[in-house]
KOLTIGU-655687 format. One line per field, with one value per residue (C-alpha): residue in one letter; z negated, x negated, y negated. Coordinates in steps of 0.1 Angstrom, whole numbers, plus 2048, in hexadecimal, padded with zeros to 3 digits. Layout:
// residues N
residuo <- (a; ...)
zz <- (Z; ...)
xx <- (X; ...)
yy <- (Y; ...)
This chain:
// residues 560
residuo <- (x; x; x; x; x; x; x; x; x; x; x; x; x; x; x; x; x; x; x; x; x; x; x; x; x; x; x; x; x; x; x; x; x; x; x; x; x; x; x; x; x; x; x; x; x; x; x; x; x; x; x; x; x; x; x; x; x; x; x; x; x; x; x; x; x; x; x; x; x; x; x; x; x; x; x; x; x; x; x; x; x; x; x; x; x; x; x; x; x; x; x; x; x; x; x; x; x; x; x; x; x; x; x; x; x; x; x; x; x; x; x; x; x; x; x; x; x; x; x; x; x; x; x; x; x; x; x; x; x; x; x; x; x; x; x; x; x; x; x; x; x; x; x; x; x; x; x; x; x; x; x; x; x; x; x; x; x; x; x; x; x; x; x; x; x; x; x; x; x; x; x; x; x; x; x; x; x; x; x; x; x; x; x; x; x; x; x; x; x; x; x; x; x; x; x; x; x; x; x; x; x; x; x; x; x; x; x; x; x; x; x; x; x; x; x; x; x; x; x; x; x; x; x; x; x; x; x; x; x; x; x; x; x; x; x; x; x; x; x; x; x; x; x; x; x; x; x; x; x; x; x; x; x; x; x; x; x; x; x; x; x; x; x; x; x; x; x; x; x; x; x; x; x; x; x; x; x; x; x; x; x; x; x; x; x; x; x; x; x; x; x; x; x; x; x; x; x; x; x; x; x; x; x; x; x; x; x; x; x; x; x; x; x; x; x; x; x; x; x; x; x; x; x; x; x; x; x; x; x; x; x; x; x; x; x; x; x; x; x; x; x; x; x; x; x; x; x; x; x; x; x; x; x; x; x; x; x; x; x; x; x; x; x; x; x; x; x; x; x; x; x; x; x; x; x; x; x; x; x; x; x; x; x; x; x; x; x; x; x; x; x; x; x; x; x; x; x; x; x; x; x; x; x; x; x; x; x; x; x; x; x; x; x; x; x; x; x; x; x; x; x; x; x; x; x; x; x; x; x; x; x; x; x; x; x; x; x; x; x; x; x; x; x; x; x; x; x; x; x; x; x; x; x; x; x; x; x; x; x; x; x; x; x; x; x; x; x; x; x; x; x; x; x; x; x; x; x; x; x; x; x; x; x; x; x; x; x; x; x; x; x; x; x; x; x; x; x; x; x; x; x; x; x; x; x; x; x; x; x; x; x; x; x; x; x; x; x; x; x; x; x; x; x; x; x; x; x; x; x; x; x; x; x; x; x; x; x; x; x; x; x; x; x; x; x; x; x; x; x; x; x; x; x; x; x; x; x; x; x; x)
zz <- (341; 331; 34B; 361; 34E; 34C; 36E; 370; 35B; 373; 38F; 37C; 36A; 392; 399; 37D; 385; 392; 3B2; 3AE; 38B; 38B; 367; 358; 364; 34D; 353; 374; 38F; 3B5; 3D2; 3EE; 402; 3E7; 3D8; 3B0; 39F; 381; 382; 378; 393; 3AF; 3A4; 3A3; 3C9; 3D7; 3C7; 3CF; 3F5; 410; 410; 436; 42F; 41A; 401; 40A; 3F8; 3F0; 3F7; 41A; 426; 429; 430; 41A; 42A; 40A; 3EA; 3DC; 3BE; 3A7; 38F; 375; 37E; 361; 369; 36E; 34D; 33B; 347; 343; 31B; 319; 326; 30E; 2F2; 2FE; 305; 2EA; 2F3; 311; 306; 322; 324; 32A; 327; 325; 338; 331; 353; 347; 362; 381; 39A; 3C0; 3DC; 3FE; 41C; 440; 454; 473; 482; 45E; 459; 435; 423; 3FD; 3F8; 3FE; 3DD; 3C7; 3C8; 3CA; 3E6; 400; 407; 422; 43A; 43F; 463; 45D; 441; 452; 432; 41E; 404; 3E6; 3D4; 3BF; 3D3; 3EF; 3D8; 3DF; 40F; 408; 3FA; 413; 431; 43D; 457; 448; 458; 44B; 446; 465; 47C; 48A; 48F; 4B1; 4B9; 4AC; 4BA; 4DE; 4F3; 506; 4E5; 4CC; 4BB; 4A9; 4BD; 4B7; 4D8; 4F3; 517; 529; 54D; 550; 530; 51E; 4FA; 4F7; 4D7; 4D4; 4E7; 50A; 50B; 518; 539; 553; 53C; 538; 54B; 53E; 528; 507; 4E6; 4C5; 4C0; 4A7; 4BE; 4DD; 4C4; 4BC; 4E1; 4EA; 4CB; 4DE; 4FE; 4F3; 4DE; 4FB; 50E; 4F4; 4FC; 522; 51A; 504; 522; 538; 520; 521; 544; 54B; 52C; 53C; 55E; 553; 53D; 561; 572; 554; 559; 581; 57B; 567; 57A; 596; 586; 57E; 59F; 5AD; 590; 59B; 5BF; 5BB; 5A6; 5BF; 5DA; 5C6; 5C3; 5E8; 5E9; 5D3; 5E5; 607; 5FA; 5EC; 60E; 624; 60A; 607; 62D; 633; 61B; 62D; 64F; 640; 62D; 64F; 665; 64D; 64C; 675; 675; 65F; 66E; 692; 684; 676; 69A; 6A6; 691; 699; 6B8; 6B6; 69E; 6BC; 6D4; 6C0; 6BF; 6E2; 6E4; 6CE; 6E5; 700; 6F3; 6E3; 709; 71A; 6FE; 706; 72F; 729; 71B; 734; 74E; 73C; 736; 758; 750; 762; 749; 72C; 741; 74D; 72D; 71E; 740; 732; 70F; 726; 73D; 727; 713; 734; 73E; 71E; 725; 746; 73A; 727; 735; 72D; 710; 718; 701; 6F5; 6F7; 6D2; 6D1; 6CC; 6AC; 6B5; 69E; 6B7; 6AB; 687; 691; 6A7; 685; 673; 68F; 693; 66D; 66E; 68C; 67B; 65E; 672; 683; 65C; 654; 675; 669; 64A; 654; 66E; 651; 633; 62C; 639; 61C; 61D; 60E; 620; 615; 618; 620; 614; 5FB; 5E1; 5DC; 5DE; 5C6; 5B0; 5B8; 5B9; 5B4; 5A7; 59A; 5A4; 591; 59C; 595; 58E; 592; 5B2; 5BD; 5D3; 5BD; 5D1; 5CA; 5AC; 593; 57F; 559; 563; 57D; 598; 5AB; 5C1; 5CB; 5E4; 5D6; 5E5; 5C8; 5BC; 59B; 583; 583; 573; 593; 594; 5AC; 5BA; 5BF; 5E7; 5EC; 613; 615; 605; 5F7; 5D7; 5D0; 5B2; 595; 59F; 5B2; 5C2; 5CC; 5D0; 5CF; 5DB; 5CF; 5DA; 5D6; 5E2; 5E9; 5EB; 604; 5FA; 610; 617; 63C; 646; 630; 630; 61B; 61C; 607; 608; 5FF; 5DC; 5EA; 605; 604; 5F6; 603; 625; 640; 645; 626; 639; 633; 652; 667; 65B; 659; 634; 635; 643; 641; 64E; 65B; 660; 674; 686; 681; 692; 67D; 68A; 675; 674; 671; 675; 691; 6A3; 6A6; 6AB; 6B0; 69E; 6A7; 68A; 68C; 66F; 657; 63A; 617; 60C; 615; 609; 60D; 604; 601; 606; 5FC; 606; 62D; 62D; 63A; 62C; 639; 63A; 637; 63F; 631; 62E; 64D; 659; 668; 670; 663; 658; 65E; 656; 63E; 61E; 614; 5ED; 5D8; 5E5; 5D8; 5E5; 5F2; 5FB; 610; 614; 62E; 623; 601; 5EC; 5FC; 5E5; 5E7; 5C7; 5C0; 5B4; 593; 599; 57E; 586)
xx <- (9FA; 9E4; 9EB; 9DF; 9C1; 9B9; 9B9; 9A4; 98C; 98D; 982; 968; 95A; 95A; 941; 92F; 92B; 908; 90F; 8FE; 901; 927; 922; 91A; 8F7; 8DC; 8BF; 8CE; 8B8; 8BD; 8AD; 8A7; 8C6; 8D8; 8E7; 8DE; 8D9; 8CB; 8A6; 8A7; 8BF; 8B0; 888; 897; 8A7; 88C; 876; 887; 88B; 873; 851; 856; 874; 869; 87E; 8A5; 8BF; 8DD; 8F6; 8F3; 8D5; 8BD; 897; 87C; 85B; 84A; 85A; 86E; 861; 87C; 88C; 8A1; 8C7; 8CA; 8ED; 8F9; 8E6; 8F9; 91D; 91B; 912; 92F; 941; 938; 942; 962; 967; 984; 995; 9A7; 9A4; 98A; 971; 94B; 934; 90D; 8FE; 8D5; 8D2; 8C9; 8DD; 8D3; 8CB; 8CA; 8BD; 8B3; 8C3; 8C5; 8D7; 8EB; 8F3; 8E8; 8F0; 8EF; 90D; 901; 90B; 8E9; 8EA; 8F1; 8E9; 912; 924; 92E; 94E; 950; 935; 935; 932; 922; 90B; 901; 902; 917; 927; 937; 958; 948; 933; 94B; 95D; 94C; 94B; 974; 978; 966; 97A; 961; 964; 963; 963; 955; 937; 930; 938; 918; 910; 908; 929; 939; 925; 922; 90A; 8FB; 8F9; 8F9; 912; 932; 950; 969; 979; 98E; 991; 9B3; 9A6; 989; 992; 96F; 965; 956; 944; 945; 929; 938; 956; 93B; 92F; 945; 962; 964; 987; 993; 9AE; 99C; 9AC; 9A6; 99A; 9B6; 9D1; 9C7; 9CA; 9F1; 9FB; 9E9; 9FA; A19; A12; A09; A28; A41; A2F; A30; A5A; A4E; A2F; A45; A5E; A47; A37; A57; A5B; A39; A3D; A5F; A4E; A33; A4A; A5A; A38; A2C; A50; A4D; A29; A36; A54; A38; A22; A40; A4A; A2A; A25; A48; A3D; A1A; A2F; A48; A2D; A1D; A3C; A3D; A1E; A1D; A3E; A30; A13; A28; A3B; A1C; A0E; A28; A2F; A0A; A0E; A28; A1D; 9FD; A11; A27; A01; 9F9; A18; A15; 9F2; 9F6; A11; 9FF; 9E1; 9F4; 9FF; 9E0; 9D0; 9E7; 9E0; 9BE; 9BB; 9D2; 9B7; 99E; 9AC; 9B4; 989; 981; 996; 983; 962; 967; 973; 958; 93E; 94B; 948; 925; 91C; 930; 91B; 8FD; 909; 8FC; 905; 921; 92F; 932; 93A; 95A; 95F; 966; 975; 997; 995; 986; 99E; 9B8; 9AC; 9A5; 9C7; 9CE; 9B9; 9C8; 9EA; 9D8; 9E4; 9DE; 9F3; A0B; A05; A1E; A13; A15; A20; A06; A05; A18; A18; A14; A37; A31; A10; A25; A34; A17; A0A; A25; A24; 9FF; A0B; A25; A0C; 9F5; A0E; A17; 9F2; 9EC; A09; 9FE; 9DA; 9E4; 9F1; A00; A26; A35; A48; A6E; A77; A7C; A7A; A98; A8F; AAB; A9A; AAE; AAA; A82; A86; A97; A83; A5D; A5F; A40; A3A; A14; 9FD; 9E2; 9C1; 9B1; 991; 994; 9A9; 992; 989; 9A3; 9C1; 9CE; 9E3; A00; A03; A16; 9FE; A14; A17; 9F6; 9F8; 9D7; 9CE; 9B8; 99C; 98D; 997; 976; 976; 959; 943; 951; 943; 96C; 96F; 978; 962; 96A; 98B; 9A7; 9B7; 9BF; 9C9; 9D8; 9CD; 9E7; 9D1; 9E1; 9D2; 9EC; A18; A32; A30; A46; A44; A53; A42; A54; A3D; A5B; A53; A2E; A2A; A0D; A04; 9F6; A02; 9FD; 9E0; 9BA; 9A1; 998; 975; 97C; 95C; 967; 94B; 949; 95E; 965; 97B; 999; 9B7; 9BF; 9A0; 98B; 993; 999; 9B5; 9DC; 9EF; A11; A05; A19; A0A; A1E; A3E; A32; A31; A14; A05; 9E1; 9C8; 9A2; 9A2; 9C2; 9E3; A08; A24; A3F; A60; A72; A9A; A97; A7E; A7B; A71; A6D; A5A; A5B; A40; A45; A21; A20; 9FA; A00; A0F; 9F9; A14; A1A; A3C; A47; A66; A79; A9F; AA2; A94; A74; A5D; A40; A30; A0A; 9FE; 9DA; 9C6; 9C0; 99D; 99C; 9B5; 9C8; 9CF; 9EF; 9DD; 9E5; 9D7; 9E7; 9DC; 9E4; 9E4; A01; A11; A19; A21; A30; A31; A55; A5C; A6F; A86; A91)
yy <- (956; 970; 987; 96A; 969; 98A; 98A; 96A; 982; 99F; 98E; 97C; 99D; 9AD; 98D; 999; 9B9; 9CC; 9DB; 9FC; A01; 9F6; 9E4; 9C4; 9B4; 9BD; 9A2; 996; 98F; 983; 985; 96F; 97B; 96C; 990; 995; 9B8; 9C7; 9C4; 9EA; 9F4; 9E2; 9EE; A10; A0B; 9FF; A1D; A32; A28; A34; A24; A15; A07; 9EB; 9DA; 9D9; 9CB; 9E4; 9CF; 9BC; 9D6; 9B7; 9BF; 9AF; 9B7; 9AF; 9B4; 997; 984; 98C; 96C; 970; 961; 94B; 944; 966; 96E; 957; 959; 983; 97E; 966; 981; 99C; 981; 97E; 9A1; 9A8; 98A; 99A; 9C0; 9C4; 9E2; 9D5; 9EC; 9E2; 9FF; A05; A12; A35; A44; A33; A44; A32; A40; A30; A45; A48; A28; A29; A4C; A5D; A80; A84; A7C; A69; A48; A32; A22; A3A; A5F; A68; A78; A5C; A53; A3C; A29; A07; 9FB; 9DA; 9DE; A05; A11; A33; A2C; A3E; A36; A1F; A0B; A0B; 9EF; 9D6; 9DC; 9E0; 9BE; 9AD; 9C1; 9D2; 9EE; A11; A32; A55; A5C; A72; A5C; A48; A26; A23; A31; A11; 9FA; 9ED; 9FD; 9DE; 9C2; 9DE; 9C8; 9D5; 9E2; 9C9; 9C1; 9D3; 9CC; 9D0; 9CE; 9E8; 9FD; 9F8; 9EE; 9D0; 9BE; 997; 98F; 9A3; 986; 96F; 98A; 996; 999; 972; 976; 993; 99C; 9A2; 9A9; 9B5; 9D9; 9DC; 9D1; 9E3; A02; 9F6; 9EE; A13; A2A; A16; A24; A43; A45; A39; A54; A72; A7B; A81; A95; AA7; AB3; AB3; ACB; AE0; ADC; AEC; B02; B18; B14; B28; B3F; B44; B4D; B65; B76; B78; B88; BA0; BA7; BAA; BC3; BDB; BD7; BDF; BFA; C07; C07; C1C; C31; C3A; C3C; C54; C69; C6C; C72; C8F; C99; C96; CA6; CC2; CC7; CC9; CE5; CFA; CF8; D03; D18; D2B; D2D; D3E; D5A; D58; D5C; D78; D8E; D8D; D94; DB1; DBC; DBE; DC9; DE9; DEF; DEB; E02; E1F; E1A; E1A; E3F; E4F; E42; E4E; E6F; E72; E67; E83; E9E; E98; E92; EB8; EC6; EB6; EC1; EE6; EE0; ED6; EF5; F0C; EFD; F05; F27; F38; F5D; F6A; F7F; F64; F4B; F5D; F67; F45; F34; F41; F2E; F14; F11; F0B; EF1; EDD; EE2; ED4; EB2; EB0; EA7; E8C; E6C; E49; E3D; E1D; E00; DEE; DC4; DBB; D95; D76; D66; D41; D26; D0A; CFF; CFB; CEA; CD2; CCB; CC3; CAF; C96; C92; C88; C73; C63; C5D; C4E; C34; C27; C22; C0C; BF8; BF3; BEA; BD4; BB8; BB8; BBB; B9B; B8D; B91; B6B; B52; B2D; B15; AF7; AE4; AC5; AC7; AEF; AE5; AC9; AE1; B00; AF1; ACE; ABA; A95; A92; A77; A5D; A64; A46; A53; A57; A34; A19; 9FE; 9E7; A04; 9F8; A1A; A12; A17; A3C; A49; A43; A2C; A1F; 9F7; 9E7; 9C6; 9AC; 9AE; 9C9; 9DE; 9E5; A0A; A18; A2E; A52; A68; A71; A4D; A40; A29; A1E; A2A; A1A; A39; A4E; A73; A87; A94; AB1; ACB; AEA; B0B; B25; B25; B0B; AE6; ACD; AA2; A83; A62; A41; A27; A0E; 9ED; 9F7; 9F0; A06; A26; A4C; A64; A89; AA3; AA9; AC4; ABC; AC3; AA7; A8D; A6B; A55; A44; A42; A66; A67; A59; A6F; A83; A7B; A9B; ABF; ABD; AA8; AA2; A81; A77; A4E; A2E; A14; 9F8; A09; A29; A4D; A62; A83; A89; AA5; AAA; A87; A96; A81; A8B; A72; A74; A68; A62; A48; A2E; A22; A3B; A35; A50; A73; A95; AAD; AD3; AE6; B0E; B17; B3A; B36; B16; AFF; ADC; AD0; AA8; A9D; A80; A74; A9B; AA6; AB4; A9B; AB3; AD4; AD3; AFA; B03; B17; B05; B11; B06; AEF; AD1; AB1; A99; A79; A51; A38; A14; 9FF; 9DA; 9C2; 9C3; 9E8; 9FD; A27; A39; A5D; A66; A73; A8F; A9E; AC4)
C-alpha cells in the first residue's frame, strides 16, 4: 500500500510540476490554452522570445496575439502547499525553487537549424513533431508521456509533413508508394490500400529482410565475377606487355641483322674499291711515264728542226737517232679489264626483306587480328559462362504493365497502374525494359512468355525514344524483337520482318548478346531461331511488350 501511495504521490507531484522550471509551482498561473506555469517562468519566456512572435505558450506553442491577462490558479496554489506539508510523509524531495536560474529562450520552429531546447537555454535533445518545438532531456518529459513523435533535432519539419495539407505524415499507401497524412485518405486514395506509417515500416524492414540473403549472393556472385574480370585484365596487360616486349626483341634483332649486313657489304664495297683503285693507279704512273718519254723526244725533235746548221745538226742526229729508235719500240700497253663492283645480289637481299616487310604491314593495316576464340553456342555453357537475371525497370513500364514485387515478371492489366511521370516511361506503347544496361562483353538471359498469347521480346538502345508510336520494339532502327502474333514467330528490325518457322509452341526463349561482334542470337527449346547482326551504337537494354490483358512475360532467374 505505501508503495501504492507513493506512487499515487508521484504522479500527482508530476501534475504539479512547472514545465520549464521542472519544480513545484511558485504562484501558479494559466493561461487561456488551459496550460499553468510559474508567473516568473512564463514572463521570462515570453521576454525573452522574439518581439514578432507574440506571446506563445511553452508547452502546446499556442499564439496569443495580445498578451494574456494572467490569474492566479487558486487551485493549483492550494493543492502544491498541501504538498510541501506532507512532504516527509512519503520521504519525497520538493524543492521550492526561487526561479533564480531560469533561463528560457524562444527559438526557431519547423526546419530550425540551431540545436537548444526552445524552453530552456540547454542543448536539445529531441524535436517534437507536433508541437514543432526542441526539446532538452528535461522538458522532453513531458511530449514522451503524451506519445508524441520525436526525431533529432536536425531533421526539419516540413520533411514530416505532407506536402499538399501540410499535415503530419502518418499514413502509407500500398498502391502508388506515396506518403500520405490523414486528410489524403479522402482524395484519390479513397480506394487504396492505406495503413499506418508504422506498419508499412514493419511489412517493408520484412521485405527488405527476406530480400537481404539474395542481395548478399548476388553480391558474391558479382563480387568473384569482377575478381575474374580484374584477373583477365591483368592477365591481358602482361600478355600484351609480354607481346611489345618480344616485338621489340625482334625488332632490335631485325634491326641488328640489317646493320651488320650493311655493314658488311660496305667494308666488302670498300676492300674492292681499293683494291681496283690500287690497280688503277699503277697503271696510270706507267702511263704517265711512258707520257713523259715522249713529251722529252718530241721536245728534242723540235729543236733539231730548229737547228738549221748543217754541222750541229749532224752532229746530234746520232744521239737523236737513237733515242727515236728507242720511242719507236714504244707500243701501246694492253690493259687488263679490272672487274665491276656487283652487289646487285646482296641488294636483291635487302629488297625482298623490305618487300616482305611491306606485305606484313598491309596485313596488319587492312584489320585487326581476328580473334582466335570461338563461342559455343551450346545454352547451358552460356548459362554457365555469361548468364544474366535482368530486372524491370519500373520506371519505364506503361501505366497498364503492372511489375512484380521482384522486378520480374511484367503482367498488362485492364486499368491503369499510378506511376508517378518519369521521363523513361512508355507512354503509347505497352512495353517495359531493364534496369540491366549493356555496353561491351557477352551477356546471356531467358524469358518465360508462359501462356501469353501475343508478345515481343528482344533489346533497345537505352537512348531509344519512349514517347509515341515510334517506341514500338522492333519497328525503328534502335531496336530488335523476336514477335508472336496469332501463333506466328516473326523477328523485327528498323520496320523490316522475317518469318520464322519455328515446330511447337515455346515458352521459353534465350537470348545470348555479343556487344563486341554485334550479334544478338535467339533461341528456341535450344536451338537458334534467328541471329540479330548490327552495330550497337551505345548501351542496350533487354525489352518487353505484351499485346493483350492478363499475359504475362517473366525474365528467368538464372542461377550459374
Amino acid at each position: 500500500m505505501a508503495s501504492s501511495s507513493s506512487s499515487d504521490i508521484g504522479v500527482i507531484l508530476n501534475e504539479l510540476t512547472c514545465p520549464v522550471c521542472f519544480d513545484l509551482y511558485k504562484e501558479p498561473v494559466g493561461l487561456p490554452c488551459g496550460h499553468s506555469f510559474c508567473r516568473v517562468c512564463i514572463e521570462k519566456s515570453w521576454e525573452n522570445g522574439e518581439e514578432d512572435t507574440g506571446c506563445v505558450c511553452p508547452n502546446c506553442r499556442e499564439v496569443f496575439p495580445q498578451k494574456p491577462k494572467l490569474k492566479k490558479n487558486v487551485i493549483i496554489a492550494n493543492l502544491v502547499e498541501n504538498m510541501k506539508l506532507k512532504r516527509g510523509k512519503f520521504g519525497l524531495e520538493v524543492r521550492d525553487t526561487e526561479h533564480s536560474d531560469v533561463n528560457v529562450k524562444e527559438g526557431m520552429k519547423s526546419g530550425g537549424i540551431e540545436s537548444f531546447c526552445e524552453v530552456c537555454n540547454r542543448e536539445a535533445a529531441k524535436r517534437c513533431v507536433p508541437c514543432e518545438i526542441l526539446c532538452c532531456a528535461k522538458h522532453l518529459k513531458p511530449h514522451k508521456q503524451k506519445g508524441h513523435k520525436l526525431v533529432d533535432p536536425g531533421v526539419k519539419i516540413e520533411e514530416l509533413r505532407c506536402i499538399e495539407h501540410r499535415k503530419p505524415i502518418q499514413l502509407y499507401c500500398k498502391d502508388d508508394g506515396s506518403l500520405m497524412c490523414i486528410t489524403c485518405t479522402g482524395g484519390q486514395h479513397r480506394e487504396h490500400d492505406v495503413v499506418a506509417l508504422e506498419i508499412a515500416h514493419a511489412e517493408l524492414k520484412g521485405v527488405l529482410a527476406a530480400k537481404y540473403p539474395h542481395v548478399s549472393q548476388s553480391m558474391e556472385s558479382v563480387a568473384s565475377q569482377l575478381r575474374h574480370v580484374q584477373e583477365e585484365e591483368a592477365q591481358t596487360e602482361n600478355s600484351s606487355r609480354n607481346a611489345e616486349d618480344s616485338l621489340e626483341e625482334k625488332r632490335r634483332l631485325v634491326c641488328q641483322l640489317v646493320n651488320e649486313s650493311v655493314d658488311l657489304m660496305k667494308s666488302e664495297i670498300n676492300k674492292r674499291k681499293m683494291e681496283k683503285l690500287s690497280l688503277l693507279g699503277k697503271q696510270r704512273e706507267k702511263l704517265e711515264q711512258q707520257m713523259e718519254d715522249l713529251r722529252q723526244g718530241k721536245s728534242t725533235m723540235d729543236t733539231a728542226f730548229q737547228d738549221l746548221e748543217a754541222i750541229s745538226f749532224l752532229q746530234g742526229s746520232k744521239d737523236l737517232l737513237k733515242r727515236l729508235e728507242t720511242m719507236s719500240d714504244f707500243k701501246s700497253m694492253k690493259r687488263t679489264p679490272l672487274p665491276v663492283l656487283d652487289f646487285s645480289k646482296e641488294e636483291k637481299n635487302l629488297d625482298e626483306l623490305i618487300t616482305l616487310n611491306k606485305n606484313f604491314l598491309e596485313k596488319i593495316h587492312k584489320g585487326p587480328v581476328e580473334h582466335p576464340e570461338q563461342v559455343d553456342l551450346d545454352q547451358n555453357n552460356l548459362r554457365r559462362l555469361y548468364g544474366r537475371s535482368p530486372r524491370l525497370d519500373p520506371n519505364s513500364a506503361h501505366r497498364r504493365i503492372k511489375i512484380s514485387g521482384d522486378l520480374r515478371t511484367a503482367t498488362l492489366t485492364r486499368t491503369e497502374n499510378q506511376y508517378p511521370e518519369h521521363p523513361d516511361r512508355f507512354d503509347v506503347r505497352a512495353q517495359v525494359v531493364s534496369c540491366d544496361c549493356f555496353s561491351s562483353g557477352r551477356h546471356y538471359w531467358e524469358v518465360d512468355v508462359g501462356s501469353s498469347s501475343s508478345w515481343g521480346i528482344g533489346i533497345c538502345l537505352n537512348s531509344m525514344g519512349r514517347k509515341g508510336a515510334e517506341s514500338w520494339l522492333g519497328e525503328n532502327p534502335e531496336s530488335w524483337r523476336l514477335w508472336k502474333h496469332c501463333d506466328k514467330l516473326s523477328a523485327h528490325h528498323n520496320k523490316q520482318r522475317t518469318s520464322l518457322s519455328v515446330p511447337g509452341d515455346h515458352e521459353r526463349f534465350g537470348f545470348f548478346l555479343d556487344c563486341e561482334a554485334g550479334e544478338l542470337t535467339c533461341f528456341g527449346d535450344s536451338r537458334v531461331l534467328h541471329v540479330f547482326r548490327g552495330n550497337f551504337m551505345g548501351p542496350v537494354k533487354p525489352a518487353i511488350g505484351i499485346r493483350y490483358d492478363g499475359n504475362s512475360v517473366h525474365f528467368v532467374h538464372l542461377v550459374k
